[in-house]
PAKEKOL-554648 format. One record per residue: x, y, z of N, C-alpha, C in turn; residue in three letters. Coordinates in steps of 0.02 Angstrom, whole numbers, padded with zeros to 5 digits, always signed. Atoms other than C-alpha are relative to their C-alpha. Layout:
residues N
XYZXYZXYZAla/...
//
This chain:
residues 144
+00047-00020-00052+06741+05864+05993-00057-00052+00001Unk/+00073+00056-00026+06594+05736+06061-00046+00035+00009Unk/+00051-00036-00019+06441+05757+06082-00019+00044+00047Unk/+00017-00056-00069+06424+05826+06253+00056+00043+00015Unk/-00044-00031-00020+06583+05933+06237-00050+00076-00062Unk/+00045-00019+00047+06466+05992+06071-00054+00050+00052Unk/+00069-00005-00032+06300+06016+06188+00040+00046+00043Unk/-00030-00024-00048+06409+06086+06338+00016+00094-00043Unk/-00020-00071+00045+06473+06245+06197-00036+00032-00004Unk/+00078-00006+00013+06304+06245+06146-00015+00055+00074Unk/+00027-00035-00046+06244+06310+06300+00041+00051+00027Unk/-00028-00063-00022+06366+06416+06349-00015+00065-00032Unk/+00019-00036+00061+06330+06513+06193-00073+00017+00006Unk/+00069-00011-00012+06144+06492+06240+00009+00060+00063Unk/-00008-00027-00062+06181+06572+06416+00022+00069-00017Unk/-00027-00073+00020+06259+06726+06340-00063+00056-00030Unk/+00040-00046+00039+06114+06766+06239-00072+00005+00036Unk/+00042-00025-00060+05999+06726+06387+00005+00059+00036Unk/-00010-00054-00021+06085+06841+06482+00001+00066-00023Unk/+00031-00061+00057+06038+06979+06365-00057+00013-00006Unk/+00089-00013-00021+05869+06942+06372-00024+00009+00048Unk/+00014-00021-00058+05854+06939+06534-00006+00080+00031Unk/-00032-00068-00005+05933+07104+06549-00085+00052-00033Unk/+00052-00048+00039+05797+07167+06402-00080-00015+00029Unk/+00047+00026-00023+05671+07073+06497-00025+00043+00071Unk/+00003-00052-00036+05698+07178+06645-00029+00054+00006Unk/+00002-00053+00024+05692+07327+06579-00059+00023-00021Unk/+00064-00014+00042+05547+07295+06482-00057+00009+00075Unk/+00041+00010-00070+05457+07236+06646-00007+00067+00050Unk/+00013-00048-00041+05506+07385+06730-00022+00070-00029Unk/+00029-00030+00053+05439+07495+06592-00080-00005+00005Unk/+00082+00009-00005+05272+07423+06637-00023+00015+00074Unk/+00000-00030-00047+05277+07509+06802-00014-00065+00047Unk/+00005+00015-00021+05278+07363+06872+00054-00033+00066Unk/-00031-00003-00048+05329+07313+07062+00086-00042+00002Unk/-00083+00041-00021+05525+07257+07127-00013-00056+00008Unk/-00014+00070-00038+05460+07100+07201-00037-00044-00049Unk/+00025+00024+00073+05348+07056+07034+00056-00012-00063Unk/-00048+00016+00055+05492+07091+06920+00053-00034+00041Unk/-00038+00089-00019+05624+06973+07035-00030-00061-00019Unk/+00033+00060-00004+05478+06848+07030+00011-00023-00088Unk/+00010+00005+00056+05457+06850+06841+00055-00016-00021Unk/-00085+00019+00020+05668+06863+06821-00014-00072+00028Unk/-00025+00077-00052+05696+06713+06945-00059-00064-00051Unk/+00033+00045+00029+05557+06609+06855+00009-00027-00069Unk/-00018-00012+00063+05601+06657+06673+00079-00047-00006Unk/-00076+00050+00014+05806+06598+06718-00005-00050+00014Unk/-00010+00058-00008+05758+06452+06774-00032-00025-00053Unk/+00032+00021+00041+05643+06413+06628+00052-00017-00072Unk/-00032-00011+00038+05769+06477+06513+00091-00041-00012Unk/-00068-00008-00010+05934+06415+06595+00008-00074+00016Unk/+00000+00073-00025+05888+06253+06676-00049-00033-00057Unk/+00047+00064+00034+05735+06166+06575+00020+00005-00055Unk/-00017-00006+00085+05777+06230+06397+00058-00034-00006Unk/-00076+00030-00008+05971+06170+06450+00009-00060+00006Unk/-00049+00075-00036+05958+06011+06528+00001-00062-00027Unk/-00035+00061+00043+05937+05883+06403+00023+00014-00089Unk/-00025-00058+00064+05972+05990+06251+00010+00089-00012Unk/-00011-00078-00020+06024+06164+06206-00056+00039-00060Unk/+00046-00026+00015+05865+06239+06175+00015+00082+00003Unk/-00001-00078-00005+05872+06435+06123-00091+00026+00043Unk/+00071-00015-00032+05751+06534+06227-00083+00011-00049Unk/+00024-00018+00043+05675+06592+06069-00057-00067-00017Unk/+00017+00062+00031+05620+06414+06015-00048-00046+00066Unk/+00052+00027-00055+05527+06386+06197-00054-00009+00002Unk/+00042+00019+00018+05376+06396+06150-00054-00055+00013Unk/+00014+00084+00026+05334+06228+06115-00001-00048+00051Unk/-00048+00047-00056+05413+06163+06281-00058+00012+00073Unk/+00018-00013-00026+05298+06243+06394-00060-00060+00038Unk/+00017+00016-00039+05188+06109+06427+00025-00067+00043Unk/-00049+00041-00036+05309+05972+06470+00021+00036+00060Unk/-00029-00027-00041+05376+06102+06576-00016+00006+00055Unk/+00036-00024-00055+05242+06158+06684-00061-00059+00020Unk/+00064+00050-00019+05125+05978+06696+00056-00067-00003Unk/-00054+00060+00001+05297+05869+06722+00067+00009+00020Unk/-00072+00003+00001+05476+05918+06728-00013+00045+00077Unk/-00018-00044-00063+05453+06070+06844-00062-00035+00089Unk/+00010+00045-00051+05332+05960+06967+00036-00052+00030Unk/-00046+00028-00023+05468+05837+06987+00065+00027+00037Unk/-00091-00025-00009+05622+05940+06971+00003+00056+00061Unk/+00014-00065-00027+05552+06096+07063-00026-00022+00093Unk/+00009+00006-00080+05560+06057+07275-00065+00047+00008Unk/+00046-00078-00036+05444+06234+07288-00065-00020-00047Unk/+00049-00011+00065+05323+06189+07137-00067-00036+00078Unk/+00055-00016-00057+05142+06236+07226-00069+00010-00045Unk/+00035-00035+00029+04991+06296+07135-00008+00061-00003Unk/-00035-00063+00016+05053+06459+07151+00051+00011-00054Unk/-00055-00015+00041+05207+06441+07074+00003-00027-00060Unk/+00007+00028+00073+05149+06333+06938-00052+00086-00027Unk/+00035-00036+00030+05005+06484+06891+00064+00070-00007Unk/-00029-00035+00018+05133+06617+06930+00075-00013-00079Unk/-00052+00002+00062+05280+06534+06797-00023+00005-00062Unk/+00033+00006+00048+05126+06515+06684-00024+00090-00032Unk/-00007-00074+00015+05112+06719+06694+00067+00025-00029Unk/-00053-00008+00013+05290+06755+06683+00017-00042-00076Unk/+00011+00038+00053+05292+06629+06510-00034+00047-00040Unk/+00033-00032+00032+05169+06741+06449+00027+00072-00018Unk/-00035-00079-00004+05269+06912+06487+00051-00010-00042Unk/-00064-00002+00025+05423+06848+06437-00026-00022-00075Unk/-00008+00017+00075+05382+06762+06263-00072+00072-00026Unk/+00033-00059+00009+05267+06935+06245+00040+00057-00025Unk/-00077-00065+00040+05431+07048+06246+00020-00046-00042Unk/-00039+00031+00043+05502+06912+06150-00048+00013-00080Unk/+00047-00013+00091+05371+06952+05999+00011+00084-00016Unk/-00014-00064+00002+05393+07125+06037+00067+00016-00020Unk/-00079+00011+00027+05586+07099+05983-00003-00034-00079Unk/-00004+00037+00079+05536+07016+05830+00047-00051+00013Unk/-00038+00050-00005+05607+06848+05890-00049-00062-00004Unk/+00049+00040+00026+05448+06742+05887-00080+00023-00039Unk/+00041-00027+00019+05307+06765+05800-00089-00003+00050Unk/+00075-00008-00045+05117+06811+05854-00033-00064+00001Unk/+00034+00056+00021+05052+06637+05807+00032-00041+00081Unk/-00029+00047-00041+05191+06552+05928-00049+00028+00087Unk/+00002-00008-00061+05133+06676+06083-00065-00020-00007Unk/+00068+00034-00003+04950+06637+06045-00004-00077+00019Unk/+00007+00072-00026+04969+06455+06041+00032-00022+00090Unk/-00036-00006-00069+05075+06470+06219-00066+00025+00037Unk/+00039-00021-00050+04944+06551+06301-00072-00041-00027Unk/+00040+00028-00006+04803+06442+06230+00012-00057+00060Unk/-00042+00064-00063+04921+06289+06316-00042+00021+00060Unk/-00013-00022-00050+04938+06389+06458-00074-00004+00032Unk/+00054+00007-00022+04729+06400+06475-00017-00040-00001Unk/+00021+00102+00001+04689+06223+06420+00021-00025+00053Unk/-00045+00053-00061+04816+06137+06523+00014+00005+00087Unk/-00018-00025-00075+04819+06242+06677-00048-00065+00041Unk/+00040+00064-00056+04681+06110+06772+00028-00059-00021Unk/-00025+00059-00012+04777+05962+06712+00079-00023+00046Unk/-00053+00000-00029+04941+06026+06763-00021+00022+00080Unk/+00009-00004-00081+04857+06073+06927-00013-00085+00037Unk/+00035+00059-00020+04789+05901+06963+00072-00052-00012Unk/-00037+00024+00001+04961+05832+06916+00035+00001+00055Unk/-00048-00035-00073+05043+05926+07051-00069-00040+00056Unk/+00036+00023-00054+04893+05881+07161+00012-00076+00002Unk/-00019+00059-00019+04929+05681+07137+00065-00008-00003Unk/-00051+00012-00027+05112+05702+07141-00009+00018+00073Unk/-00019-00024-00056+05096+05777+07300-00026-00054+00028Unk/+00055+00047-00060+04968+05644+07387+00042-00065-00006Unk/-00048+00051-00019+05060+05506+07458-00047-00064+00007Unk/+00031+00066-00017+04912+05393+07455-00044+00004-00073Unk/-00003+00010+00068+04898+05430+07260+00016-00070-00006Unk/-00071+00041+00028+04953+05266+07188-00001+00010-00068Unk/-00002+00004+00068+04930+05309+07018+00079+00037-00022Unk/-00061-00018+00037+05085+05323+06923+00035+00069-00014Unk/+00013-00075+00048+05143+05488+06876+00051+00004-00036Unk/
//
């Protein structure tokens, strides 16, 4: 087996145990009385976090995300993401917070990891806004 037949297994195996969380992720969400069109938003944001960025150049467990969050949301998902807005960057930065929240509540990461995630998440929010604001400007020339 090669490497990327390796990586390729990998994720399938990842995807199984996503789809489990998702499921408990749900559940949990809708436990918090909260709305149909809040918990799609939060699902739909979470699988792509989980399914696409953790996946696509290694097979990152969701568990181990953490860490990834600000590559994610001040780089990958401004490029990769057609829709990425200052909405949808603050809303994935909520949903990040919910989801690795049940995920401590499962005893899968610890309190230290969701703390440091949501410091990120306050620090970085005005740089990752201003990133998105000079990707978007077409008379930016600065590099990004």
């Amino acid at each position: 087996m090669n490497d990327y037949e390796k990586y390729e297994d990998d994720c399938e195996i990842i995807k199984v145990t996503n789809k489990r969380l998702l499921v408990g992720f749900e559940t949990w969400l809708k436990s918090a009385g909260l709305s149909e069109n809040t918990i799609n938003s939060h699902l739909s944001n979470i699988d792509f976090y989980i399914n696409e960025y953790l996946l696509y150049e290694d097979a990152i467990e969701a568990k181990d995300g953490t860490q990834d969050v600000s590559m994610f949301l001040g780089y990958w998902f401004i490029k990769k993401a057609m829709w990425a807005s200052q909405a949808t960057i603050k809303s994935n930065a909520a949903s990040l917070k919910k989801f690795y929240a049940f995920l401590l509540g499962k005893g899968l990461i610890e309190q230290q990891d969701l703390n440091e995630l949501e410091k990120t998440i306050k620090d970085e929010m005005p740089e990752w806004l201003a990133a998105l604001k000079r990707y978007d400007d077409p008379l930016d020339i600065e590099d990004f």
